[in-house]
N, C-alpha and C positions, 0 to 999 in steps of 0.2 A: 087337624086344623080347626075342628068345630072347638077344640078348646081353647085357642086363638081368639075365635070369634067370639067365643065369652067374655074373656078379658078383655078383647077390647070393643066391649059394649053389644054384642048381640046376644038374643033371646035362647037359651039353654033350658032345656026341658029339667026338671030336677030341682032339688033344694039350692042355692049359691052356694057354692065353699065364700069362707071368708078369709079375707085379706092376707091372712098370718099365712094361711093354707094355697091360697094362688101362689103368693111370693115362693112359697116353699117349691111348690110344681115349677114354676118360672126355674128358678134355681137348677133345680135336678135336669130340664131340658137345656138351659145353657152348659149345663157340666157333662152331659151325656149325650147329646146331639153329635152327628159327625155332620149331619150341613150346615153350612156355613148359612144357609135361609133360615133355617130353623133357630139355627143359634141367634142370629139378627132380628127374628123376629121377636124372642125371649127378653132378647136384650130393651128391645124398644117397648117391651109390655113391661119392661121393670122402671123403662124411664118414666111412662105415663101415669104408675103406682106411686114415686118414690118424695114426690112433694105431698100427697096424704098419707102415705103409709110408711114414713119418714125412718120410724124406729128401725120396723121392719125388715125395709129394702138392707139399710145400713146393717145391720147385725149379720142377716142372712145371706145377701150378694155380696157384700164389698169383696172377698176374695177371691168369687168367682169373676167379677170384672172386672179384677187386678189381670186374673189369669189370662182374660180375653187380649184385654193392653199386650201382653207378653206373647201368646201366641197367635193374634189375628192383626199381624200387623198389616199384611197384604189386603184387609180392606179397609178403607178409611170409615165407611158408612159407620160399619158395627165401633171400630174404635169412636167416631162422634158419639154414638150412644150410648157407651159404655163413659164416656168421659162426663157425658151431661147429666149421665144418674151420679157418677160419682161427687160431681158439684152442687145438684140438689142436697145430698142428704151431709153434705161437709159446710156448705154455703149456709151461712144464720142472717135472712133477708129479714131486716126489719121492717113489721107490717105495724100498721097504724092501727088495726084492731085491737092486736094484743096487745093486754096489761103488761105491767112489769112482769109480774112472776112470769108468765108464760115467753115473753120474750128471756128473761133470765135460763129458765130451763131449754130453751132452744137453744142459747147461747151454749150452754153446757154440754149437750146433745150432740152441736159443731166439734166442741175441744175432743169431746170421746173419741170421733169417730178420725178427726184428726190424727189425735194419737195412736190409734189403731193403725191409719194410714203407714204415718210414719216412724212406726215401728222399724220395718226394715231401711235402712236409707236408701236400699235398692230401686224401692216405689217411686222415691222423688227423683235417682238419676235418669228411670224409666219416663217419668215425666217430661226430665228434661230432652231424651230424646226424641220424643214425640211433640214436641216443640219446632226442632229440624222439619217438620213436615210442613209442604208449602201448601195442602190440601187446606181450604178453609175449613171445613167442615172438623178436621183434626186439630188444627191451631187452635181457631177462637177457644171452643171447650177448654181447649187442655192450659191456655192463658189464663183463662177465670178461675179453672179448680187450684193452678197453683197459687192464683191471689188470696184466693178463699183458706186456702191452709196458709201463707203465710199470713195471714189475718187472724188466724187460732194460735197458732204454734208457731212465733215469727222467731224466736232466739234458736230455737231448735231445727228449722227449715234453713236459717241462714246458714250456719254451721255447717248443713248438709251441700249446700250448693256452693258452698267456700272451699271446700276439702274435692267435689268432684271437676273432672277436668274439663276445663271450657265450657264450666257452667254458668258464669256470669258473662261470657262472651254471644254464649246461645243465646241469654236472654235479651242483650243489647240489639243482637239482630233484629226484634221486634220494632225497634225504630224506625229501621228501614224498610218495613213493609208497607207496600204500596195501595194496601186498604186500609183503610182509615181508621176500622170499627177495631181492627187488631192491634194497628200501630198507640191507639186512645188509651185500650186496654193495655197493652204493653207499659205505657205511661203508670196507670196503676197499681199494675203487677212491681214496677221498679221504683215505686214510691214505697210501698211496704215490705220490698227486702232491702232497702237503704236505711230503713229505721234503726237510728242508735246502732250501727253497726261502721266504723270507721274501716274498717280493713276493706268490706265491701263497696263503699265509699267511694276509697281510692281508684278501687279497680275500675269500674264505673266511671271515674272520673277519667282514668286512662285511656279506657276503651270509646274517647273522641266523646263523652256522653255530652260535653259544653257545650261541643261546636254545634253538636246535631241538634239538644234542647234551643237554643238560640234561632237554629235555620228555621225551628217549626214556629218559634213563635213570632216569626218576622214573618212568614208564610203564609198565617194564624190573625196577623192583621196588630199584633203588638198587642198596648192596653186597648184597641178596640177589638179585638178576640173575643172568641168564646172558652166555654169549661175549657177546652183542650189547652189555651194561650196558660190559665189557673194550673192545671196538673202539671207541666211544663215546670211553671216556677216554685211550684210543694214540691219537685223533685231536686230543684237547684238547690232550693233550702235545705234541701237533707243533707245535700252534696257538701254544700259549703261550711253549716254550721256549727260549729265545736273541732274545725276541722283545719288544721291549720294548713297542713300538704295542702290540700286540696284548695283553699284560698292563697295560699302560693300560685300552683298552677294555673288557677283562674286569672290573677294578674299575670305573672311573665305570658300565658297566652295570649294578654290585648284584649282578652273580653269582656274589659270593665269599660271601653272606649265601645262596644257595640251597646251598652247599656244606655248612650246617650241619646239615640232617638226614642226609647220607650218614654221620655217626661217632656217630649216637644207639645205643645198644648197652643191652641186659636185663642182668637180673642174669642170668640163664643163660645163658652165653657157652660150653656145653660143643657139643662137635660140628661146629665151622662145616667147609664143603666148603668143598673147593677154588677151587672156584671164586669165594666169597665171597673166601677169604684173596688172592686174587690182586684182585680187584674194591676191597678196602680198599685192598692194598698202591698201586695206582696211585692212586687217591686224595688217598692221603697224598704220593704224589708229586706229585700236582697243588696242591698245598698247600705243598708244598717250593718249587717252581719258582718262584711268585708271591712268595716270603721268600728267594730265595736270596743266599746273600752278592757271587755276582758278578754281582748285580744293581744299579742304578744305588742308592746311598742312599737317595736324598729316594723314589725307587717302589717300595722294601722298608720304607720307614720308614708310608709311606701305604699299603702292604696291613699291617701290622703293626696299624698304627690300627684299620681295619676289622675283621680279624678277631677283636681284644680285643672291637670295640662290638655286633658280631653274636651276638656268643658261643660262635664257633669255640673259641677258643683252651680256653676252660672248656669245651667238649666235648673237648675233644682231652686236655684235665687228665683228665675221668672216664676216659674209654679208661687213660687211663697209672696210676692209681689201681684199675681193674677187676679182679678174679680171674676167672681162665680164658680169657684172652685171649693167643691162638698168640703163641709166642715171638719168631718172625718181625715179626707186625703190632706188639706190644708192641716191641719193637727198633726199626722203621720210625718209631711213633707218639714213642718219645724223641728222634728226630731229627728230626722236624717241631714238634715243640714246641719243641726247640732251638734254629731255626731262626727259629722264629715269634717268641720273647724276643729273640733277638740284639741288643745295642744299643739294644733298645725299653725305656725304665724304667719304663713303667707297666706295660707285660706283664711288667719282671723285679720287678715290686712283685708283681703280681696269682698271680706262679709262687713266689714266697717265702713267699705265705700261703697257699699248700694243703697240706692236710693229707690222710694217707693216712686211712682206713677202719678206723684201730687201734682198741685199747684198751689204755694211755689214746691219742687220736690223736697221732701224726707229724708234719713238718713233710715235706712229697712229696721232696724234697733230702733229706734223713737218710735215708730210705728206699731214694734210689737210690745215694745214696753207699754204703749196707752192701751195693749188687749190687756196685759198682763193686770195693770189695777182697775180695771174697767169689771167692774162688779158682775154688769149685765152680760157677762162675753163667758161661754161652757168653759165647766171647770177643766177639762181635758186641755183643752186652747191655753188655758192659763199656765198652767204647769208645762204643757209644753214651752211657751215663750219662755219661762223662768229656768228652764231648763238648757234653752239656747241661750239663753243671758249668761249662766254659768260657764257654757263649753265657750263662748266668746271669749271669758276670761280664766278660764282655767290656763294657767303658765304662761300667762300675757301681761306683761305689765308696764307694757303699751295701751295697752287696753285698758288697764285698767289707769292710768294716769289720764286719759283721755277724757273717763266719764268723771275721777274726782274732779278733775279741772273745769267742767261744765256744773260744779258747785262753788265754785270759788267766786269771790267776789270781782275780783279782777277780770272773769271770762263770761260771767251771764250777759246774756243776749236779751233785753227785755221785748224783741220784737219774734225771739223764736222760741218753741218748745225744744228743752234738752231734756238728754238722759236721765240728768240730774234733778233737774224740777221736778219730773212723772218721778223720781224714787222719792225723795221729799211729798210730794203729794201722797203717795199712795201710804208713806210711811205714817201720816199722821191722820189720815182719811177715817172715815167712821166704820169701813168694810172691815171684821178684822183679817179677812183672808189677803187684801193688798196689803194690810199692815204685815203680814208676817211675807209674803213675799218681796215686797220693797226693803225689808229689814235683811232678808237672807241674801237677797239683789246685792245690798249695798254693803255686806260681808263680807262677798266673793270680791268687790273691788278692792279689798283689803287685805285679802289673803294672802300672807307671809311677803307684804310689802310694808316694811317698814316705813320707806318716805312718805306713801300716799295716809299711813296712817297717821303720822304727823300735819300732813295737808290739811288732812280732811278738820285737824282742830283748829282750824281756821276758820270754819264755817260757820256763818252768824245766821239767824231767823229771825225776821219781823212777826212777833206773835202778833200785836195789836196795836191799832195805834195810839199812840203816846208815849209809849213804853218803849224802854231801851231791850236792843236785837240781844237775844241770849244764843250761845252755843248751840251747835246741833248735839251734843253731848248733852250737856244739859236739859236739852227739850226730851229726850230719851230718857233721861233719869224723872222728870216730874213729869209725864205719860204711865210711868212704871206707878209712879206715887198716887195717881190717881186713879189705881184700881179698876182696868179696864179687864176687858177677857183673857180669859187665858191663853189663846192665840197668840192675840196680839202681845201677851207679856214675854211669853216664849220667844216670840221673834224678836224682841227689841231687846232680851238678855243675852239671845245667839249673839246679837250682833255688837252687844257690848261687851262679851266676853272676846269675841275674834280682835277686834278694835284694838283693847286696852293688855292684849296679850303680846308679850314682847316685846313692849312698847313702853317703857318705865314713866316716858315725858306724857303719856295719857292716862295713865294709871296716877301721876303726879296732878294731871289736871283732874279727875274725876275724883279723888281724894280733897280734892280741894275746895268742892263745894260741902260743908258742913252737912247737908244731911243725907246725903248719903250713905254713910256707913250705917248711923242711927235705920235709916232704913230699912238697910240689908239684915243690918241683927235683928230686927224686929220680925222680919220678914222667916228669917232660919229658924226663932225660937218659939213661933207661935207654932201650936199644934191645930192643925187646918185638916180639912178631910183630902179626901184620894186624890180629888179633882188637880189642889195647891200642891198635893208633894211634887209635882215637877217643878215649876216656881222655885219651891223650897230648894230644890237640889243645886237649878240655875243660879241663885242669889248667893251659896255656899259657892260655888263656884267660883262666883265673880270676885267674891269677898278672898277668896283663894288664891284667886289671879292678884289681887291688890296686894297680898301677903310676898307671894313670890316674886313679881318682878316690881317691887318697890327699892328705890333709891334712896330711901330715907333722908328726902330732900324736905319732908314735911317735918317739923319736930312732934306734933300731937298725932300723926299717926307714920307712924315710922313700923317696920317691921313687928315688935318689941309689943309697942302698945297695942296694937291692932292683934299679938297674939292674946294679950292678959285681956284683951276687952271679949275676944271671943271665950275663954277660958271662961269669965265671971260671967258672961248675958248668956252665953249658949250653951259653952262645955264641950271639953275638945272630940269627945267619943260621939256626941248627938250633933257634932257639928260633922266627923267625918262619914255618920251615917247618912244623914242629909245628903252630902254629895252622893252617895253611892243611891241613891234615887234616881239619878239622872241617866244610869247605866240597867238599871231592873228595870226601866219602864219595857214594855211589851211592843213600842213605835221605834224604841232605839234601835233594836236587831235589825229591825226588818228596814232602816235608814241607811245603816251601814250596810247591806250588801249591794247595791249598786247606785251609781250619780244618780241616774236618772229621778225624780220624783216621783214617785207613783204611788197614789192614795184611793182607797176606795171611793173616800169620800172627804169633802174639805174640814171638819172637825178631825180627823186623824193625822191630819198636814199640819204637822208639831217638828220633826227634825227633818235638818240637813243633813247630806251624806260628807262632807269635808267636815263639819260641826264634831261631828261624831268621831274625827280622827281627830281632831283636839281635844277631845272631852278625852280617848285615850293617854293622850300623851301628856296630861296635866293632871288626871288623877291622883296617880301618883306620888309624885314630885308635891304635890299642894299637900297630900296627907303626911308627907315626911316635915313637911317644912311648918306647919303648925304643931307635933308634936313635941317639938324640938326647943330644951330650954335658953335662957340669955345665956347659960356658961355654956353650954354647947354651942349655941351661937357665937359666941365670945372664941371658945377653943378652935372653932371650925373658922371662924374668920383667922384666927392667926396660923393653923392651918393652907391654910387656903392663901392667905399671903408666901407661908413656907414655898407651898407649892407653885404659886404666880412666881413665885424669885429663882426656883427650881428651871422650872416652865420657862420662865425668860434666859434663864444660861441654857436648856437644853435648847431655847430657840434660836439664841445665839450661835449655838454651835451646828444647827439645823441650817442654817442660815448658810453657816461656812463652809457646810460641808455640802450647802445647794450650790452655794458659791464654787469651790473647788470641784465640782464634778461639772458645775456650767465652763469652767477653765478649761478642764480635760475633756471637754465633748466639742470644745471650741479649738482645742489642740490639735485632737484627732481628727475635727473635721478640716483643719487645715493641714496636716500628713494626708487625709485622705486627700483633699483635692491638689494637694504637691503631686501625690501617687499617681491619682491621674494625667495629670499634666505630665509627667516625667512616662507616663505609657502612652501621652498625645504627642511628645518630640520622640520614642520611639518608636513610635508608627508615620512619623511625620520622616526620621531617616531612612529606616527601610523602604517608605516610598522612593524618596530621593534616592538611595543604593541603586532599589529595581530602576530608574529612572536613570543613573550614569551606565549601570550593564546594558539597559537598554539601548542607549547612544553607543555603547563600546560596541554592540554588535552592527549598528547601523553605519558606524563608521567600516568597520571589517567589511560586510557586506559592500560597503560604495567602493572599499580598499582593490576586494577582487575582483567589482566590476569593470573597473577603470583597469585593472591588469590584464583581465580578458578584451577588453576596447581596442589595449594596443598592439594585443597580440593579432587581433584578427587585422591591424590596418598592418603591421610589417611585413615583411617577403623575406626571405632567402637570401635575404644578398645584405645582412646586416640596419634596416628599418625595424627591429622589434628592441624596443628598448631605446628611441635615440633620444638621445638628450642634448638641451636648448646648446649646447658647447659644440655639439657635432653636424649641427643644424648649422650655424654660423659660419664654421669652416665650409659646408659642402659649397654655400654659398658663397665664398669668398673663391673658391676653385673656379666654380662656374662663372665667375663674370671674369676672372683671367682669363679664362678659356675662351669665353666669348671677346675678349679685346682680342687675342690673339690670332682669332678665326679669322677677326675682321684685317687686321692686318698684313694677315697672310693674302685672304681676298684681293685687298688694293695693291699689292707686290703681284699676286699674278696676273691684275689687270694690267698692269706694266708692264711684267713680260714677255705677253698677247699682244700690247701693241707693237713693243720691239720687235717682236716676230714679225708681225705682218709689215712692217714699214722696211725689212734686211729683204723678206721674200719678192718686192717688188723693188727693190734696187737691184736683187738677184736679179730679175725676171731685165730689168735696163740693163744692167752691163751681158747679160748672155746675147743680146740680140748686139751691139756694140762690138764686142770683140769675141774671138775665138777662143782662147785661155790666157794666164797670163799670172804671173805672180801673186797682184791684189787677189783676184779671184779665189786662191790657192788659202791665201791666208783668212779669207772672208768666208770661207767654206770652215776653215779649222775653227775661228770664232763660231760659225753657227753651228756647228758640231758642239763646242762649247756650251752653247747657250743651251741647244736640247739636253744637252745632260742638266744641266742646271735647273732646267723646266723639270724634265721627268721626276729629277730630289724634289722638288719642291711639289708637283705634284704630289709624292707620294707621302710626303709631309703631313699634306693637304687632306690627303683620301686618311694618313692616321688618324690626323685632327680629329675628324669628322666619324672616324669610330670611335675613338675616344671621346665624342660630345654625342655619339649615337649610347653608349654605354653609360654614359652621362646621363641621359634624357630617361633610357629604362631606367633606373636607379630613383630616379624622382618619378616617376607614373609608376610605380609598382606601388606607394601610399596610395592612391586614387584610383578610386573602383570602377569611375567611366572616363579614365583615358585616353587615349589613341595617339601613336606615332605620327610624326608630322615635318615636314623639312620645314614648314613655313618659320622664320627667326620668329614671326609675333606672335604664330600660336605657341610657339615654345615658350614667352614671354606668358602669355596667358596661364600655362597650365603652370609655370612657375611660383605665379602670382594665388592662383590657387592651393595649390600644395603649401603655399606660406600661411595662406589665411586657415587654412585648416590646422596645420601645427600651432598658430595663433590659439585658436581656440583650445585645443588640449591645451594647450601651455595653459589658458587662464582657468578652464577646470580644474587642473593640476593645482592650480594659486589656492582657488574654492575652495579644495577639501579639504586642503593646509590648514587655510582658515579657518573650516569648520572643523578640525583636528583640534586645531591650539585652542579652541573656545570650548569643545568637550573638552579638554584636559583643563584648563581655568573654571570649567562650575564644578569637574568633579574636585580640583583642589580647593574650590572653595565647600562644597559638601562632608567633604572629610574635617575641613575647619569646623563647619558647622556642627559634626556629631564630636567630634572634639571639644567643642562646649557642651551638648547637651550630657555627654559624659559627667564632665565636670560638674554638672548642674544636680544630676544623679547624685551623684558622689556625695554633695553637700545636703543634697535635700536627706541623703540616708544617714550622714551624721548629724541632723538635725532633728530626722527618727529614733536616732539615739540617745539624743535629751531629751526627747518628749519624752519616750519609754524610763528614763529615769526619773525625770518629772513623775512622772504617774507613779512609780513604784514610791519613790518619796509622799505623793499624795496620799498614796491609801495606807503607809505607815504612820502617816499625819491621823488619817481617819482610824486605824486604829486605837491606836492612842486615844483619840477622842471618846470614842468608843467604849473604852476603859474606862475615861473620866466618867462616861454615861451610865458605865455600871453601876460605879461608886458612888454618884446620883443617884440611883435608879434603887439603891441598896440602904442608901439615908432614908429615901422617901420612904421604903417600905416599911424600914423601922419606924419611921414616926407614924406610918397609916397602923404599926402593930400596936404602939403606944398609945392613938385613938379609939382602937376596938379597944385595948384592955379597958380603958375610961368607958366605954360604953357607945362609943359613938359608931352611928353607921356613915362606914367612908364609901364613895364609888370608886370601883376598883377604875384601875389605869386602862384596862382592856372596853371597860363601858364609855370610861371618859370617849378613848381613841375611836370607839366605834360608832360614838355621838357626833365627834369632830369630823368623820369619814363619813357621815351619812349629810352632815351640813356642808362640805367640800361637796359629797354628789350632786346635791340639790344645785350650789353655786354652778356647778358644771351646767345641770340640764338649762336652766336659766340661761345661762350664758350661749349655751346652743340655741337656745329658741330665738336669743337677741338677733344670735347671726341667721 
């Protein structure tokens, strides 16, 4: 242990080994120790050496505390310390002492030992599982050493933990760790393996990385956060940028909608820290990047959408309407709202109607246009306004009809500032930096809008008083004459060149002031130094422009003359190098790669980025068309008539044969919607079918239950099945029965009194006399009469079974009967038993009824599908002319077809007939692809109308 104590800092009798030679001994006791104290304690005497004896530790250890990493996992101490020597001598801390060179060689020093590291990729997957460790003391290190090599070796470490498993998974865990100093770090760690690496990106993006970045910087306190809110959104930027998945995902998840509380802003906006201004500024780049232009259309056109329906965009208007907000973020925030319009016409509707916070209010455009030629206002500000002036009217032209009309005479407002004014002002101003942006300004309101470019030559300017109002064209051309800067000359030839391009009746009026052209040749054939070659280039240009879309409505400069005039003053070879100036210059390239403006400085703010896609597309075409003589001219016009006469029969039949397939689309859309109807009346019968089966079983059903009804009210003795015929007779029986009951009754009430009225004359003549003849035959009478009583009794007593047998016969219908001698309850229960048969009788009627009316809809349903047949029927022979129709049609187009060849086969010969002559023809496939690129344009226009 006393050699412990040496190293670390006690007094050892002896000479000191040095540095080289400690490390060395360190070494050999961490690789040859079997305790784990001893080894620990090696370990930590190599940590306290390894930031002064940097080479050292690194040449000598690094394998032996790979080794420890691998076998001492069971203690976290020694892996801490093993992990923190390892990030000392791989870590290139930049200290403010060292010079360059010395920071350079450390820089170096890192990459070696880097590479050394990750030699095997075993190292880093070892890494990555020592990450899994929830011990702090094993995380933080082994966080930082992996940052520190993906900081040397970031293309080579990604590779490494892209290919191993659940490696970018491990790392994202670090988000969710619940100390802070880890989770910060983790932030860094996953900002430098996202670098330029899309695959990794994704995954990242996948593994929730939005949802989580977002919670912390809402957590974090938003733009009023700290570093940690900053690390946060340099990781979302890596995520999102050049990344098109990934800016997908970011919208369909809704997270462009949680973006809109980060730009809520007070009215006191004095004081923000730095660190706020730097927390908005990436913001607003993360805002940019989701809108940018070299992003796919249709996935800037759908975050454009969103952030209008969120309410972004009207946050982002207050910010840019706000007082006291840093010049910087106010600058940034013009160009993300710039961004955010671009080509969107609901967002350039919704940015045309804000108004600034005046009195009386502003339209938010007037306001930024008075930054834009405001001399005294940072050129950053400037370029940004000009920049949003553009994206306002980039594929607007609405917009841009809006601002020419606030030059018209008809529309100025003498009591308000317009758009139009501050570009007239700034255009003829003494600054020439508003000169060249009021001239680019008022370009863009012209851009491939033919009407407003004819508007705008309406527009008259009071130079001074007395003097009659001259053109705005013309005040443009004597500005040029008058020799100003070359800014200013640049911008006002942009803007004549845009102007009078495609535009034959501007080209007619700017021809028309006599000196102009003298101008221009004077201008192309002087020999001027470096500064004028672009001038030179612009003037060839415009003079180009007058060549090619000239109408030869002037007789003294018509086509013709304007070419012999350049021919004899300039000469065609030194006039076509001249233009070719305007494409060498060193500001061109770097114009054309993207809209935005951006200039180091206001001398190098010479081109437009649309400018520059003109100057391509008229090159060209302008060098073809001055070379070219009057009989080439002459033969190409009659040419060119061939082909217009061509061209109109092939339009003609273009025409007919749009016509004939608009017939046959109109045909088949009328089979089709027959077809359907004719599968809507048979879906309409089969309902009706299922609809009568369904009634036929509902009838059956009521059929059997009424069968069983009367089966359970009959009896045995002929009540099951009676019918209203047999019902009528019982009754007709029964009331004979009953008269004859009653007759019988009043007969033997008669014979009862007879009796007794003979028995008591009996009873007088017995006491009167002893016997005697009368008696004798009064005895045989009433011997007589008892017989005739007895018959008639027993008459009586039949009757009376036969009206007993009677009576059960009618109460075996009736379920709470009861026998009865009384005549009126028999009357009763008679009266009953009828009204109950009443009833069946009239259900009986009912079902009838609802029988013969199911059988009347299902005969009218069969009627029914009986036509829809028929209707079938003819709509499928009517399918059958169409189908001949069509086949007729496309023999018609055939044919056509044909003729189109034998067209198509004239024209080629006379284009072979012109090359032999010498002439250069455009082939048909250029023509077609020019006509198809002008049809696309019409189209996006016409989408952005809607």
């Amino acid at each position: 242990m006393n050699f412990f104590r040496g190293v670390m800092g006690g007094q050892a009798a002896g000479p000191q080994p040095s540095g080289a030679e400690t490390i060395q001994k360190l070494c050999d006791r961490v690789a040859s120790s079997t305790l784990l104290e001893d080894r620990r304690d090696a370990v930590r005497a190599l940590k306290s050496l390894s930031k002064k004896y940097r080479m050292e530790v690194g040449t000598q250890a690094m394998d032996h505390l790979i080794n420890i990493l691998q076998t001492d996992r069971s203690d976290s101490e020694i892996l801490g310390y093993a992990l923190d020597t390892l990030y000392n001598i791989i870590c290139n801390d930049e200290e403010e002492e060292q010079d360059e060179n010395a920071q350079k060689q450390a820089d170096d020093l890192g990459v070696q030992f880097t590479d050394k590291f990750i030699q095997d990729p075993e190292h880093v997957t070892l890494l990555l599982t020592l990450l899994e460790e929830f011990d702090f003391h094993v995380r933080w290190p082994g966080v930082k050493l992996l940052t520190a090599i993906l900081k040397n070796q970031g293309v080579q470490v990604q590779g490494i933990i892209l290919v191993s498993p659940m490696g970018v998974s491990r790392l994202m865990d670090l988000l969710a760790d619940s100390r802070e100093v880890i989770r910060n770090d983790g932030l860094l760690l996953l900002q430098q393996l996202t670098k330029s690496n899309a695959a990794i990106q994704k995954i990242v993006a996948f593994e929730n990385a939005f949802e989580r970045l977002l919670d912390i910087i809402t957590e974090e306190g938003s733009s009023d956060g700290g570093i940690v809110v900053e690390d946060c959104l340099l990781l979302l930027l890596n995520l999102l940028k050049n990344n098109s998945s990934n800016q997908n995902f970011f919208k369909e998840g809704s997270y462009i909608q949680r973006m809109k509380p980060w730009f809520e802003v007070g009215d006191d906006n004095s004081g923000w820290s730095a660190q706020k201004v730097t927390n908005l500024h990436l913001m607003l780049q993360l805002v940019r990047v989701m809108v940018s232009p070299v992003n796919s259309p249709g996935a800037t056109a759908s975050c454009q959408k969103s952030m209008y329906q969120c309410g972004l965009l009207q946050q982002l208007c207050t910010i840019l309407m706000a007082t006291g907000v840093p010049a910087d973020i106010l600058t940034e925030t013009i160009n993300t709202v710039s961004e955010v319009i671009r080509g969107s016409q609901v967002n350039q509707d919704y940015f045309a109607s804000v108004n600034a916070p005046s009195n009386p209010p502003r339209p938010a455009i007037v306001v930024l246009l008075m930054s834009m030629v405001n001399e005294r206002q940072p050129f950053v500000l400037r370029c940004a306004v000009l920049y949003c002036f553009q994206c306002f009217l980039y594929k607007n032209q609405k917009g841009q009809g809006e601002i020419v009309a606030t030059l018209l005479p008809s529309t100025i407002d003498a009591n308000s500032i317009s758009a139009g004014q501050l570009l007239c002002g700034g255009l003829f101003s003494a600054d020439s930096l508003s000169n060249w942006c009021a001239a680019v300004a008022l370009a863009h309101a012209l851009q491939d809008n033919l009407t407003q470019k004819e508007q705008l030559l309406r527009v008259q300017l009071a130079t001074s008083l007395g003097k009659p109002p001259v053109s705005l064209l013309q005040q443009c051309t004597n500005i040029l004459s008058q020799g100003s800067k070359v800014q200013t000359r640049v911008g006002l030839l942009m803007l004549l060149c845009t102007w009078i391009s495609n535009c034959p009746i501007a080209v007619t009026h700017f021809l028309h002031n006599q000196e102009n052209v003298p101008f221009l040749t004077a201008q192309i054939s002087e020999n001027l130094g470096e500064d004028e070659r672009l001038v030179q280039g612009l003037c060839a240009l415009l003079l180009g422009i007058c060549i090619y879309y000239n109408d030869n409505s002037l007789e003294n400069y018509t086509k013709e003359k304007l070419k012999q005039l350049i021919e004899k003053r300039i000469g065609k070879e030194n006039f076509v190098e001249k233009l070719g100036f305007i494409t060498k210059h060193e500001l061109y390239s770097r114009a054309a790669q993207k809209p935005q403006p951006v200039f180091p400085s206001p001398e190098q703010m010479l081109f437009d980025h649309e400018f520059t896609k003109l100057v391509k597309e008229l090159e060209g075409m302008i060098t073809k068309a001055v070379h070219k003589s009057s009989e080439e001219e002459k033969k190409e016009e009659e040419v060119k008539k061939t082909l217009e006469q061509h061209d109109n029969i092939v339009t003609q039949y273009k025409e007919l044969i749009r016509e004939q397939d608009a017939q046959i689309q109109e045909l088949k859309e009328q089979v089709s919607s027959m077809a359907s109807q004719a599968e809507q009346m048979q879906t309409t019968i089969t309902q009706q079918v299922s609809q009568i089966q369904q009634h036929k079983d509902q009838y059956n059903i009521l059929k059997l239950k009424l069968g069983k009804d009367n089966q359970s009210q009959g009896d045995g003795s002929h009540m099951n099945g009676l019918q209203t015929e047999e019902l009528t007779q019982l009754r007709e029986e029964m009331e004979e029965l009953r008269k004859e009951h009653t007759l019988l009754q009043s007969q033997l009430s008669d014979k009862d009194a007879l009796i007794n009225t003979l028995r008591s004359e009996m009873s007088q003549t017995a006491e009167g006399s002893a016997a005697g003849s009368d008696n004798t035959e009064l005895l045989k009478e009433l011997e007589a009469l008892r017989s005739q009583v007895q018959s008639q009794s027993a008459e009586i007593n039949q009757m009376k079974t036969e009206r007993q047998e009677l009576l059960r016969r009618a109460e075996a219908g009736s379920s709470d009967a009861a026998p009865s001698n009384d005549g009126s309850l028999d009357a009763a229960k008679m009266a009953e038993l009828e009204s109950r048969l009443a009833a069946l009788t009239t259900d009986t009627e009912r079902l009838k009824g609802e029988a013969k009316s199911s059988s009347e809809s299902r005969a009218e349903l069969e009627q029914q599908l009986a036509s829809v047949s028929s209707t079938v029927a003819i709509l499928q022979t009517e399918k059958a002319k169409l189908q001949t129709e069509v086949q007729e049609s496309k023999k018609e187009q055939d044919d056509l077809l044909m003729l189109l060849a034998d067209q198509d086969q004239k024209i080629h010969s006379l284009k072979q007939r012109l090359k032999d002559l010498g002439e250069t023809v455009d082939d048909e496939d250029d023509l077609d692809a020019r006509d198809q690129t002008d049809d696309d344009e019409e189209e996006e226009e016409d989408d952005d109308e809607d």
